[in-house]
KETIKE-369707 format. One line per 5 residues: their letters; for each residue y, x, z of N, C-alpha, C. Coordinates in nm, 4 decimals, padded with zeros to 6 digits. Atoms other than C-alpha are relative to their C-alpha. Layout:
N
a	Y X Z Y X Z Y X Z ~ ...
***
This chain:
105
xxxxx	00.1407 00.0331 00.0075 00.7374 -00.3587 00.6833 -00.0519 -00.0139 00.1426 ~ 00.0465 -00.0003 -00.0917 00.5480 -00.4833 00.9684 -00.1343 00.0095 00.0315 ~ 00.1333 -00.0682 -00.0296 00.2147 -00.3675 01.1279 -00.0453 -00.0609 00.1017 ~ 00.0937 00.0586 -00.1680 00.0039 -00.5208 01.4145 -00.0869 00.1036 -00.0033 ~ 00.0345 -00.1517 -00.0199 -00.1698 -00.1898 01.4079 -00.0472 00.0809 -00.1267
xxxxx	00.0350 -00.0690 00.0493 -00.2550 00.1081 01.2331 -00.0734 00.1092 00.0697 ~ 00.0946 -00.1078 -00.0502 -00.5212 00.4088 01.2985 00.0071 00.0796 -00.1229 ~ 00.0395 -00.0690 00.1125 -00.5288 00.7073 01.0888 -00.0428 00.1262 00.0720 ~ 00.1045 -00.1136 -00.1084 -00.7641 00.9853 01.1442 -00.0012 00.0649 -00.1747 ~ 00.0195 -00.1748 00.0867 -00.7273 01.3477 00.9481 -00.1384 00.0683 00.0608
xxxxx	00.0721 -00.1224 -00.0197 -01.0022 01.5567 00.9029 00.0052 00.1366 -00.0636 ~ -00.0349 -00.1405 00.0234 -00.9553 01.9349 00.9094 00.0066 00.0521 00.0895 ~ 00.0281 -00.1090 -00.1268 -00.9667 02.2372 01.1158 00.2116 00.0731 -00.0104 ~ -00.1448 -00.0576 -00.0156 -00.6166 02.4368 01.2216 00.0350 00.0981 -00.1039 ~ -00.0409 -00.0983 00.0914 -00.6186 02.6916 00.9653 00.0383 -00.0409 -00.1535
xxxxx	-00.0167 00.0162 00.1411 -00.6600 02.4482 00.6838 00.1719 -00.0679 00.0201 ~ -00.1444 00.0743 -00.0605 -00.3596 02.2567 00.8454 00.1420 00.0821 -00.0534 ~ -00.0976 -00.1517 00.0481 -00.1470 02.5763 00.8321 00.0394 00.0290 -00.1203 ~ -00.0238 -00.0449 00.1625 -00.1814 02.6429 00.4374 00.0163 -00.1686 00.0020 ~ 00.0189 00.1066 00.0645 -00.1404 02.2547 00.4196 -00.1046 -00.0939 -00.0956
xxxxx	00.1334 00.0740 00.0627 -00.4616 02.1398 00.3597 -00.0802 -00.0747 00.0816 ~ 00.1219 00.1290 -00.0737 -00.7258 01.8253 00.4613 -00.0758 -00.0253 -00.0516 ~ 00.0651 -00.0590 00.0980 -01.0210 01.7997 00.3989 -00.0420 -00.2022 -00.0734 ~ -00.0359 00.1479 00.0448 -00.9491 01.3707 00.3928 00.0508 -00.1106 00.1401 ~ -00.0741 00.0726 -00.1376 -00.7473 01.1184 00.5562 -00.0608 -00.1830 -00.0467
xxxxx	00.0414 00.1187 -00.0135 -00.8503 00.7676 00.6443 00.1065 -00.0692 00.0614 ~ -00.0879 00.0829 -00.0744 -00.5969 00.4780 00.7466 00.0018 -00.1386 00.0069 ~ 00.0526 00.1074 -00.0459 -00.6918 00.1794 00.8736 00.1344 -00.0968 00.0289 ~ -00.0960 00.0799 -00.0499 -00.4018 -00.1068 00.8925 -00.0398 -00.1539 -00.0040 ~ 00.0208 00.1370 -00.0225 -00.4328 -00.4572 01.0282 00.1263 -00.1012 00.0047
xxxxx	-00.1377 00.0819 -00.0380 -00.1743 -00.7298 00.9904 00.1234 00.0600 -00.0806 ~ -00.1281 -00.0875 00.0477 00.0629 -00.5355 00.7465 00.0650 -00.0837 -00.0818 ~ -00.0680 00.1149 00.0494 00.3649 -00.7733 00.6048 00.0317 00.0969 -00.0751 ~ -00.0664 -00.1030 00.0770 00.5062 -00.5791 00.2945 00.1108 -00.0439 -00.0473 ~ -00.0986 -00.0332 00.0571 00.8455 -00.5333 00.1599 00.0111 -00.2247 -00.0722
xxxxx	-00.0412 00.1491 00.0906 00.7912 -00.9328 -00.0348 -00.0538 -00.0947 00.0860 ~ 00.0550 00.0659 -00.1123 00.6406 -01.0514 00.2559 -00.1430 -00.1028 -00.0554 ~ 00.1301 -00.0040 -00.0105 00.3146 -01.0530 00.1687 -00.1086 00.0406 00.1371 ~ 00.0560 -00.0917 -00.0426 00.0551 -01.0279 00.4132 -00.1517 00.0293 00.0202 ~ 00.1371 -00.0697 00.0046 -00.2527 -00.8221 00.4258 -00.1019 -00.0075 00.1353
xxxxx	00.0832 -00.0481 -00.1744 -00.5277 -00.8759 00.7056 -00.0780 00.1617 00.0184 ~ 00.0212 -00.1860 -00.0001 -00.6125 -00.5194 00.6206 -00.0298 00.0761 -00.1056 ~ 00.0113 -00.1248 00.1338 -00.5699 -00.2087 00.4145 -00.0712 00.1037 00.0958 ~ 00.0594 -00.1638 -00.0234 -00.8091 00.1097 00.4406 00.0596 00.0621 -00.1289 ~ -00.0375 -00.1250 00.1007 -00.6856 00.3839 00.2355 -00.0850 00.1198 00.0239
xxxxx	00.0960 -00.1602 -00.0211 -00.9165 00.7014 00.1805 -00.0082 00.0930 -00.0736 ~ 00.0001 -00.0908 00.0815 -00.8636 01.0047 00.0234 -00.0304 00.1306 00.0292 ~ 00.0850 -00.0772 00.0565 -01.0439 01.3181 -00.1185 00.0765 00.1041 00.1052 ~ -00.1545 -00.1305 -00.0553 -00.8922 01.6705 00.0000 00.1098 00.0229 -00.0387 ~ -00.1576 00.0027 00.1069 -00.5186 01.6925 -00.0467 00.0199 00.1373 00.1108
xxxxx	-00.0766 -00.1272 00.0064 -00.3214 01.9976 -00.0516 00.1554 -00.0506 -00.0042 ~ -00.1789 00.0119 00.0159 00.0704 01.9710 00.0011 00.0490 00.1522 00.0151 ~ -00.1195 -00.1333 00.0114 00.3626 02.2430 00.0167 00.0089 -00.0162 00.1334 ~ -00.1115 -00.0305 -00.1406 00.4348 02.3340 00.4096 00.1431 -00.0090 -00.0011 ~ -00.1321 -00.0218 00.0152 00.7258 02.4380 00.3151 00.1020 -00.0936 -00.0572
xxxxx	-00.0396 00.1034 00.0273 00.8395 02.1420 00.1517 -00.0137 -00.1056 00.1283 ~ 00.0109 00.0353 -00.0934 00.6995 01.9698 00.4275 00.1170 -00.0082 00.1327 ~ -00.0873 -00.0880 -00.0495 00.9416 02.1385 00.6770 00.1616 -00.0786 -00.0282 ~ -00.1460 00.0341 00.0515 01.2366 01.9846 00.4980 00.0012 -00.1184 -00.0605 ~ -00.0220 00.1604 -00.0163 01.1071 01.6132 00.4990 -00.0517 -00.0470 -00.1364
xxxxx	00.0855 00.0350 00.1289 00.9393 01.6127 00.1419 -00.1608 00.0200 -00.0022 ~ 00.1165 -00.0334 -00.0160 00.6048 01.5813 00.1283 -00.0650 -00.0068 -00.1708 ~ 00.0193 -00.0357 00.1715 00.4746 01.7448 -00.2250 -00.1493 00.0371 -00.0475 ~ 00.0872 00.0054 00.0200 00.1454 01.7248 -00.3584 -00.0381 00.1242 -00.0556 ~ 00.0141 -00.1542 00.0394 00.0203 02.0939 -00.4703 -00.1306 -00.0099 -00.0881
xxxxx	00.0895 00.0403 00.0851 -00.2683 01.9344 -00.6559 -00.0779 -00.1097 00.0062 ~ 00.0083 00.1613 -00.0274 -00.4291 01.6063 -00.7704 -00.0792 -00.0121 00.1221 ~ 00.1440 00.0706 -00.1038 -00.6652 01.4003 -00.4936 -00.0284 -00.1397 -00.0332 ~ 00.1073 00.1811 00.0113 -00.8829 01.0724 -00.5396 00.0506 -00.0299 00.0918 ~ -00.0083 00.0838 -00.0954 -00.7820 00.8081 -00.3135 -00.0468 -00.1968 -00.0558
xxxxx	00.0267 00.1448 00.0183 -00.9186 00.4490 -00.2583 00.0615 -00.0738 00.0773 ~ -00.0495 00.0504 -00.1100 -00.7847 00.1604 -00.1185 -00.0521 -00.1201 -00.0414 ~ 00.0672 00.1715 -00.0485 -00.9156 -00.2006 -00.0101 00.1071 -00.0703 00.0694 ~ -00.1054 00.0762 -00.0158 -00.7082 -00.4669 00.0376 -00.0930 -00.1540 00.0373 ~ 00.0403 00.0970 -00.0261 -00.8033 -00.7696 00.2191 00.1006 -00.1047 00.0290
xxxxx	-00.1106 00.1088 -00.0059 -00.6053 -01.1101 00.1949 -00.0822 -00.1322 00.0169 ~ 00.0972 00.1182 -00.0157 -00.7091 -01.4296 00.3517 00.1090 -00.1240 -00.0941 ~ 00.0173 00.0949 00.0630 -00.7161 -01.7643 00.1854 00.1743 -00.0526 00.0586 ~ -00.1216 00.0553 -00.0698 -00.3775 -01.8663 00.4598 00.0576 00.0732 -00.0607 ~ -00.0812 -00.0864 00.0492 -00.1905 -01.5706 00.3811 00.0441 00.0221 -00.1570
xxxxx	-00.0346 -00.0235 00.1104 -00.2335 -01.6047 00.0107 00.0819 -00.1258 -00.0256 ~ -00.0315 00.1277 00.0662 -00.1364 -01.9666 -00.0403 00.1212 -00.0048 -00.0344 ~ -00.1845 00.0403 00.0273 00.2428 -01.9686 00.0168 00.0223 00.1193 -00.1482 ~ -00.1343 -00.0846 00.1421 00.3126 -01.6476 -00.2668 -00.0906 -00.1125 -00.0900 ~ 00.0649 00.0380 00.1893 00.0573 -01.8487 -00.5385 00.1010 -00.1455 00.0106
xxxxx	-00.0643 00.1682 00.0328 00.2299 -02.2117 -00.4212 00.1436 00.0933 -00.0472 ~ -00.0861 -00.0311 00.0228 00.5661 -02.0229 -00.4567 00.0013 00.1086 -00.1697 ~ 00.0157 -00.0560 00.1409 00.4490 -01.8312 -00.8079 -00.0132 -00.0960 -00.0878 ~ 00.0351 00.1232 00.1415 00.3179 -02.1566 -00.9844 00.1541 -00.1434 00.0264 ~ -00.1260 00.0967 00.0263 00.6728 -02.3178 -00.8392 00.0543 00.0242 -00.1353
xxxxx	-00.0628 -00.1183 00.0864 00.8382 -02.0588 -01.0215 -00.0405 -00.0550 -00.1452 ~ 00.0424 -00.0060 00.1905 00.6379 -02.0960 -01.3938 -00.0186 -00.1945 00.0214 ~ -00.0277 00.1361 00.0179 00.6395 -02.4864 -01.3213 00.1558 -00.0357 -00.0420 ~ -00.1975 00.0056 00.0508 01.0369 -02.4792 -01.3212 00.0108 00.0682 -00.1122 ~ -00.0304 -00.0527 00.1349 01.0379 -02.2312 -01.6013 -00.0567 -00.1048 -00.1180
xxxxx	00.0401 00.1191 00.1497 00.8277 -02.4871 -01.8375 00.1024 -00.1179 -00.0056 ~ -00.0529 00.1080 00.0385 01.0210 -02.7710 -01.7626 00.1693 00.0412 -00.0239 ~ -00.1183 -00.0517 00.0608 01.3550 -02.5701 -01.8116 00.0227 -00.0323 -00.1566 ~ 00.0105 -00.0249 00.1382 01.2128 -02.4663 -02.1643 -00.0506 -00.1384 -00.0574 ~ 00.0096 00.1464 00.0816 01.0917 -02.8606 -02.2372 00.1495 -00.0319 -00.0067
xxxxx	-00.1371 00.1435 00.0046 01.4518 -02.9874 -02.1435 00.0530 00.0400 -00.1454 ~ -00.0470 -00.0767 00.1568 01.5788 -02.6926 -02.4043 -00.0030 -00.0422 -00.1391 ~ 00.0661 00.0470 00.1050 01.3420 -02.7886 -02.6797 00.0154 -00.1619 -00.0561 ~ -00.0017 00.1835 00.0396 01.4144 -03.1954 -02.6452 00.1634 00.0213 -00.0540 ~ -00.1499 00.0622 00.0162 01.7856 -03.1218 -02.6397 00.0732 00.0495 -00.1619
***
């Protein structure tokens, strides 16, 4: 996945940190290509207070210790969208005329 930047800003004090707690995190990404190569001129993500396991933590899992709200916004310009929809309506254009040849033959 590629990024032309990201910002993320925790809020919380050191003690909540310690027991694994925030009291919400914000993350700001610009330019993010994803996994299908899609890309996004920007995601915010924002969520409530989360709680994880330290101790899980510690050993590269990061484990949720109870639910949290999160939102996210997704912005996609008009350039960036065109090629997946021209390359989606290729896709179901070839599938119909597959299923006509089928049906004539």
């Amino acid at each position: 996945m590629d990024i032309e930047s990201v910002d993320i800003d925790i809020d919380s004090d050191a003690l909540k940190l310690v027991h694994g707690e925030v009291n919400s995190v914000t993350m700001w990404g610009k330019g993010v290509v994803t996994p299908k190569n899609l890309r996004l001129e920007e995601v915010v993500l924002q969520t409530d207070s989360i709680a994880i396991n330290p101790l899980s933590t510690a050993l590269g899992k990061i484990e949720l210790t109870q639910p949290t709200n999160a939102s996210v916004r997704l912005v996609v310009t008009e350039a960036d969208l065109t090629p997946e929809l021209t390359a989606v309506f290729r896709s179901i254009d070839h599938s119909e005329r597959t299923s006509q040849t089928h049906r004539l033959q």
